[in-house]
DODOFI-805154 format. One line per field, with one value per residue (C-alpha): residue number from 1; residue in three letters; x, y, z. Coordinates in Angstrom, 3 decimals. Each point is the difference from the previous one (the first is absolute). Example, Ala and Ser with C-alpha at 12.3 -4.5 7.8 and 13.67 -1.06 7.14 Angstrom:
residues 2
resi <- [1	2]
resn <- [ALA	SER]
X <- [12.300	1.370]
Y <- [-4.500	3.440]
Z <- [7.800	-0.660]
This chain:
residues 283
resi <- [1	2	3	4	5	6	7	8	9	10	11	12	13	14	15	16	17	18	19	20	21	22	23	24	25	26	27	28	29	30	31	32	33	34	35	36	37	38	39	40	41	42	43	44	45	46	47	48	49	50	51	52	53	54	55	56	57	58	59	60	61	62	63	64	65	66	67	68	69	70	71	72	73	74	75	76	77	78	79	80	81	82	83	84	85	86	87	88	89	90	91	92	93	94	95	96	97	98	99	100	101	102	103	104	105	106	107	108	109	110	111	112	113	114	115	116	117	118	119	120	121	122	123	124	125	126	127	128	129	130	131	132	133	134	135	136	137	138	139	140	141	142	143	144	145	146	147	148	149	150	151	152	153	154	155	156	157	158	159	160	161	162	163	164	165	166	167	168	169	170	171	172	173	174	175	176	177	178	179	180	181	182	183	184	185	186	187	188	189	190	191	192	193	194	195	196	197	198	199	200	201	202	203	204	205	206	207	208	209	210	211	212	213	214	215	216	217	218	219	220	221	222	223	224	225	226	227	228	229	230	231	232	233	234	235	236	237	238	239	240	241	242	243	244	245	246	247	248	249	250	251	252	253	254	255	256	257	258	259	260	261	262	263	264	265	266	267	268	269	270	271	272	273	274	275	276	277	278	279	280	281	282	283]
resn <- [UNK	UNK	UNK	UNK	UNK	UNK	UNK	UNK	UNK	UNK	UNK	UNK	UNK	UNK	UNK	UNK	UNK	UNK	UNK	UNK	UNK	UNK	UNK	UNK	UNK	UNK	UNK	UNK	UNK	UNK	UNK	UNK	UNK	UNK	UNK	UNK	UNK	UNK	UNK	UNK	UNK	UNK	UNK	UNK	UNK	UNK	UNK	UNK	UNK	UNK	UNK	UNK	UNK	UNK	UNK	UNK	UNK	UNK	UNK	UNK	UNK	UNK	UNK	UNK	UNK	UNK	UNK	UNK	UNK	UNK	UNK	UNK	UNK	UNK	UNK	UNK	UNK	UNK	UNK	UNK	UNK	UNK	UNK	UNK	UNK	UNK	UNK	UNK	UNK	UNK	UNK	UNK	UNK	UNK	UNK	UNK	UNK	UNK	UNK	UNK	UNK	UNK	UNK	UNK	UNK	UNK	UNK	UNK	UNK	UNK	UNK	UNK	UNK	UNK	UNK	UNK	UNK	UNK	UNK	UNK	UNK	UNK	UNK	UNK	UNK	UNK	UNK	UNK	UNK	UNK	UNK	UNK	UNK	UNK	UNK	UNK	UNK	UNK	UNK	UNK	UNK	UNK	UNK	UNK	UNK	UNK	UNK	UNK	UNK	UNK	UNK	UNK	UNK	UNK	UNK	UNK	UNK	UNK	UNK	UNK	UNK	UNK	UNK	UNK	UNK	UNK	UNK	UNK	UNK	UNK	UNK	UNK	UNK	UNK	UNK	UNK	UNK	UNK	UNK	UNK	UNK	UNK	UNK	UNK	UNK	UNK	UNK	UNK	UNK	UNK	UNK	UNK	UNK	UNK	UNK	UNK	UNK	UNK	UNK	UNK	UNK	UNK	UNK	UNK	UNK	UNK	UNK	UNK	UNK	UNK	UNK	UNK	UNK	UNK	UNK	UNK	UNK	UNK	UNK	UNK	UNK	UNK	UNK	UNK	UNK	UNK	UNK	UNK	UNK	UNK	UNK	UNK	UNK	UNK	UNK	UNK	UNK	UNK	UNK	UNK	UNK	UNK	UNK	UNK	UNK	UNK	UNK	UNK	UNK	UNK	UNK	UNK	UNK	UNK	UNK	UNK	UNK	UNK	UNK	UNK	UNK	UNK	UNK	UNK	UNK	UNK	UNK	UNK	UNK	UNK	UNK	UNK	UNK	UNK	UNK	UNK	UNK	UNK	UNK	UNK	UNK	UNK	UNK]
X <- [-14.401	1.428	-1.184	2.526	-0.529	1.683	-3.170	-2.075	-2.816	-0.194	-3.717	0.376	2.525	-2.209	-1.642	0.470	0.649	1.760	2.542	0.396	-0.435	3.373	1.716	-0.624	3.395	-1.587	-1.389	-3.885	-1.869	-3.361	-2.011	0.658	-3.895	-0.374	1.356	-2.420	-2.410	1.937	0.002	-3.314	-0.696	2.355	1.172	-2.317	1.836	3.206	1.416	-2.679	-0.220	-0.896	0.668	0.971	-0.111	1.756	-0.088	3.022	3.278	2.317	2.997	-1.093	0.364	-3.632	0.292	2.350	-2.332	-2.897	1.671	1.735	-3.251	-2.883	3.038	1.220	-3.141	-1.163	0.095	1.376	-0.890	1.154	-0.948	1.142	-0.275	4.188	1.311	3.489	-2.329	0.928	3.020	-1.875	-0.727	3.328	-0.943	-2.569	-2.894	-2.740	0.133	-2.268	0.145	-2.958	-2.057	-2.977	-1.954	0.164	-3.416	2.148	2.998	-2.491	-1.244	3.463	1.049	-3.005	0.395	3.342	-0.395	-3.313	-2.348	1.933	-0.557	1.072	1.066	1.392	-0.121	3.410	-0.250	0.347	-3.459	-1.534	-4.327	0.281	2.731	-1.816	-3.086	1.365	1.832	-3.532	-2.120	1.904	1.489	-3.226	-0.987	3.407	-0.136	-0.959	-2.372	1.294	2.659	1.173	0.360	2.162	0.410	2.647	0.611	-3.339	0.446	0.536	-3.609	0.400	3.637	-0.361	3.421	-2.314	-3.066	-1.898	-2.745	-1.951	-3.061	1.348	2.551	0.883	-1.174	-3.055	-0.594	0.747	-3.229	-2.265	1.450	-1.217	-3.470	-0.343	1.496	-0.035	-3.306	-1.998	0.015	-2.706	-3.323	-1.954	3.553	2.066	-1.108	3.285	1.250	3.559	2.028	2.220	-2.978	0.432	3.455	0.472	-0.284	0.716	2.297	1.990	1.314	3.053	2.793	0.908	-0.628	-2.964	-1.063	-2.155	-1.360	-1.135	-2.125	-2.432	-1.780	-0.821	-1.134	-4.181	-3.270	-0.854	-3.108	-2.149	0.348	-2.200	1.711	-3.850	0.374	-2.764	-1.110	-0.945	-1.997	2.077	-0.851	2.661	0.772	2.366	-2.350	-0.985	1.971	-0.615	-2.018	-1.752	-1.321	-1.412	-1.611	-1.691	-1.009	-1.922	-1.207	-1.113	-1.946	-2.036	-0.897	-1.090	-2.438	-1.662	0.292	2.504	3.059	2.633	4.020	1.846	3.202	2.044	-1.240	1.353	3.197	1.112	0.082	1.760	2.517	0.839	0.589	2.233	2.415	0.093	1.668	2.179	1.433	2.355	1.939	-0.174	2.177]
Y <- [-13.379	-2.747	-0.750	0.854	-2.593	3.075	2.562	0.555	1.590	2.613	-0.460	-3.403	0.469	-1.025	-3.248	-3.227	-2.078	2.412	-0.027	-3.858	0.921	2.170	-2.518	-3.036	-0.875	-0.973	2.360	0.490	2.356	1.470	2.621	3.025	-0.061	-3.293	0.070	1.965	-2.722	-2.943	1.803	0.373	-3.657	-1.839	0.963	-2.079	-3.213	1.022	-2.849	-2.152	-3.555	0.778	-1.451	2.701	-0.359	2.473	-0.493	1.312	-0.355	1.763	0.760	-1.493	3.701	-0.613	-3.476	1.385	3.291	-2.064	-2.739	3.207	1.520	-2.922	-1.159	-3.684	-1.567	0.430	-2.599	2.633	-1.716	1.029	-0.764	1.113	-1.331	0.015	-3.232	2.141	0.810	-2.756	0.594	1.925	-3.301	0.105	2.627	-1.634	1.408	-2.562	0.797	-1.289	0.213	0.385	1.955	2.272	-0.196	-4.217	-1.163	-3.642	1.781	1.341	-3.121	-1.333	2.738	0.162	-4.037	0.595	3.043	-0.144	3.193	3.179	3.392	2.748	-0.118	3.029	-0.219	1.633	-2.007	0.252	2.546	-0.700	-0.630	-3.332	-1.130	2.538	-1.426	-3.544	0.661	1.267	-2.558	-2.774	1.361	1.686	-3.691	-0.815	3.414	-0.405	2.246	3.317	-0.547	2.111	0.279	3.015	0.569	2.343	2.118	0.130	2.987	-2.277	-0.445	3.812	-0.613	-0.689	-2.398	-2.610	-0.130	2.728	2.067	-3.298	-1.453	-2.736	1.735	-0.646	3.219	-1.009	-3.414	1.617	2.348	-2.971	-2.161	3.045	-0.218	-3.719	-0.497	2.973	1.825	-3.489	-0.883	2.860	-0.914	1.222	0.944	-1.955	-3.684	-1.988	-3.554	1.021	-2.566	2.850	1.953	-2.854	1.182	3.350	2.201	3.407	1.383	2.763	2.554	1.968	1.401	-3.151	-2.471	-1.783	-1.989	-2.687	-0.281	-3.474	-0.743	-2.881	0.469	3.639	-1.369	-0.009	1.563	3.651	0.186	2.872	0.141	2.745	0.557	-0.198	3.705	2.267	2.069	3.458	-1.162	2.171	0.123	-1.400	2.693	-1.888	0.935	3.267	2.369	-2.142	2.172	-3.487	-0.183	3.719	-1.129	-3.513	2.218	2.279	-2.666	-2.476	2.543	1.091	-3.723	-0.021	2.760	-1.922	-2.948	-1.808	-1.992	0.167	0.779	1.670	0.464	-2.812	1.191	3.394	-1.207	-1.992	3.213	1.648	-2.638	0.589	3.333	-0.046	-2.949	2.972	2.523	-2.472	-1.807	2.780	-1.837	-3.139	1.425]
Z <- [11.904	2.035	3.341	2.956	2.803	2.189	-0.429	2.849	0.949	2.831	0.291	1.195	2.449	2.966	-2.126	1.527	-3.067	-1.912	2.524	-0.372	-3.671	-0.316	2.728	-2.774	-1.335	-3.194	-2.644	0.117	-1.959	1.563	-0.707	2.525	0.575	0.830	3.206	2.167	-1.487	1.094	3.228	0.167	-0.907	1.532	3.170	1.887	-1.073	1.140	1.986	-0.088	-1.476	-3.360	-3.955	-1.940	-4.154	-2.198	-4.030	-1.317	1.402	-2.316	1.767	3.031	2.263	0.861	1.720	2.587	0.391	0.778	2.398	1.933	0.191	1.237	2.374	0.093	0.397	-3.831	-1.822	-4.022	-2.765	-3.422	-3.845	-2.944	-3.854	-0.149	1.319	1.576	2.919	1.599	0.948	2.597	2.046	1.223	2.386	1.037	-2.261	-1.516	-4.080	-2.176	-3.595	-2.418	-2.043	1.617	-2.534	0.066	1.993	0.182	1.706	2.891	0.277	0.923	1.781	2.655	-0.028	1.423	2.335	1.286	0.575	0.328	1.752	-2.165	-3.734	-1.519	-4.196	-1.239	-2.631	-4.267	0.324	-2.684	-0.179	-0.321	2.996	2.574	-1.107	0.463	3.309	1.201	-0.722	0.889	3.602	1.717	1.032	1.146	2.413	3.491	1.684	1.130	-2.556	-3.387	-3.410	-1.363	-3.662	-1.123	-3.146	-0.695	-2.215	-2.700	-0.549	-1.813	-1.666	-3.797	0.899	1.677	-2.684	1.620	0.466	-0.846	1.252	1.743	1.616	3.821	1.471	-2.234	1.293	3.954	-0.434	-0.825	2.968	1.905	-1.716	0.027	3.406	2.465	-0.607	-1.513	3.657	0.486	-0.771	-2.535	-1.667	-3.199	0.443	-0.440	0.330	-0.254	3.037	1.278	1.204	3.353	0.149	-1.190	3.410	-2.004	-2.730	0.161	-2.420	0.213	-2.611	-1.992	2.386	1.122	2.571	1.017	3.307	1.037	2.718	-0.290	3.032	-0.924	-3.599	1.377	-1.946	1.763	1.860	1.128	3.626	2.664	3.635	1.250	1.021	0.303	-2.967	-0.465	-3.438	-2.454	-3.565	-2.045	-2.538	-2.289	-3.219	1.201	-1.960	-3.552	-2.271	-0.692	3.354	0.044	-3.632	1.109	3.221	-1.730	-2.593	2.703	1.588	-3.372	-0.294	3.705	-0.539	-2.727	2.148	-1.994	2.136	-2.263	0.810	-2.624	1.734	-2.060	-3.072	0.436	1.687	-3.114	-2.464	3.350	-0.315	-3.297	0.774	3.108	-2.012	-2.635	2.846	1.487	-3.387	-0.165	3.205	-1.290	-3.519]
């Protein structure tokens, strides 16, 4: 079914960018629930001096969106693999042409721009160029600033190679592993870079996004607020069957004058057990 650049959407009526969405004189094509996200993520850069980067220009409907929505002081940069986009720099749009999925053409590109504030990935979606596009713009983003990868649905869709191991969604859930939770101690120890950068990562339908913050980017540690205490018993083991065991264990021992604690030994057969219940939600 072809698309019809006249639909709308009465659910999005009272959405900021759609409405500079439908008012585009050029044909964009958007997923309807991608809007309430860009909403969500973007409206605190509207007319602000920002450098905005969108992969995929197409029919170039999205340019004009995005300059009518940030407001005049954007600076709307666009890049697509099909050298026709740039006849778009005749309205006053920066085009660059290149492949995603080229570390070299990155290189160039950030030589020429200079750090940027938000890139959104429209891109060619496959692993490989959302992969790419990751790892070679978080350390061009500056602080407080986003990366928003679309269409990430094809990290399911047969079409693009997928389910696979190495799929984007795949590689997203070990930046949150070796980046967002190594910063706690005593969690994953990880060299990965982008746990400096990476502030957060969010997850919504077919898009994700990057949050980075450098400044937020510091190890966790366990603070008190010097209050006074009322010495309660921390229960957090209390209701393991394992506990109740080493319990009455420990205290046999004791009675013969043995100091012994049993409690790990019984809590690693009680582990097995409990990943036995809860495998079923992990199917």
């Amino acid at each position: 079914m072809p698309y019809d650049p006249r639909q709308t959407d009465s659910r999005l009526e009272n959405n900021e960018i759609y409405k500079h969405y439908k008012s585009s004189q050029y044909l964009s094509i958007k997923h309807s629930s991608y809007f309430q996200v860009y909403e969500e993520l973007l409206s605190k850069y509207r007319h602000k001096k920002i450098t905005f980067v969108e992969i995929g220009v197409f029919n170039g409907g999205s340019l004009f969106m995005w300059r009518s929505y940030f407001g005049p002081e954007a600076r709307v940069i666009g890049i697509d693999f099909n050298p026709e986009a740039k006849k778009w720099e005749k309205d006053g749009f920066e085009i660059f042409i290149g492949s995603q999925s080229d570390p070299a053409f990155w290189d160039n590109f950030f030589a020429a721009v200079g750090n940027i504030d938000i890139l959104l990935d429209d891109g060619g979606h496959t692993n490989e160029q959302q992969i790419i596009t990751v790892q070679k713009c978080i350390p061009n983003i500056k602080d407080k600033g986003l990366l928003i990868v679309e269409d990430t649905h094809s990290s399911y869709m047969k079409s693009y190679g997928n389910p696979s191991r190495y799929s984007f969604i795949n590689y997203v859930n070990r930046l949150v592993d070796t980046c967002v939770n190594s910063r706690f101690p005593g969690a994953l120890k990880s060299a990965n870079p982008f746990k400096e950068a990476i502030y957060s990562i969010s997850y919504y339908e077919s898009i994700v996004c990057f949050h980075i913050d450098r400044e937020k980017c510091f190890v966790s540690t366990l603070l008190s607020n010097g209050g006074a205490t009322s010495n309660a018993v921390d229960f957090v083991y209390e209701d393991r069957l394992s506990k109740q065991l080493s319990n009455a264990l420990t205290a046999i021992f004791k009675s013969f004058g043995i100091k012994v604690s049993a409690q790990r030994f019984f809590r690693y057969f009680e582990d097995i057990s409990i990943n036995r219940r809860i495998k079923k939600y992990f199917d």
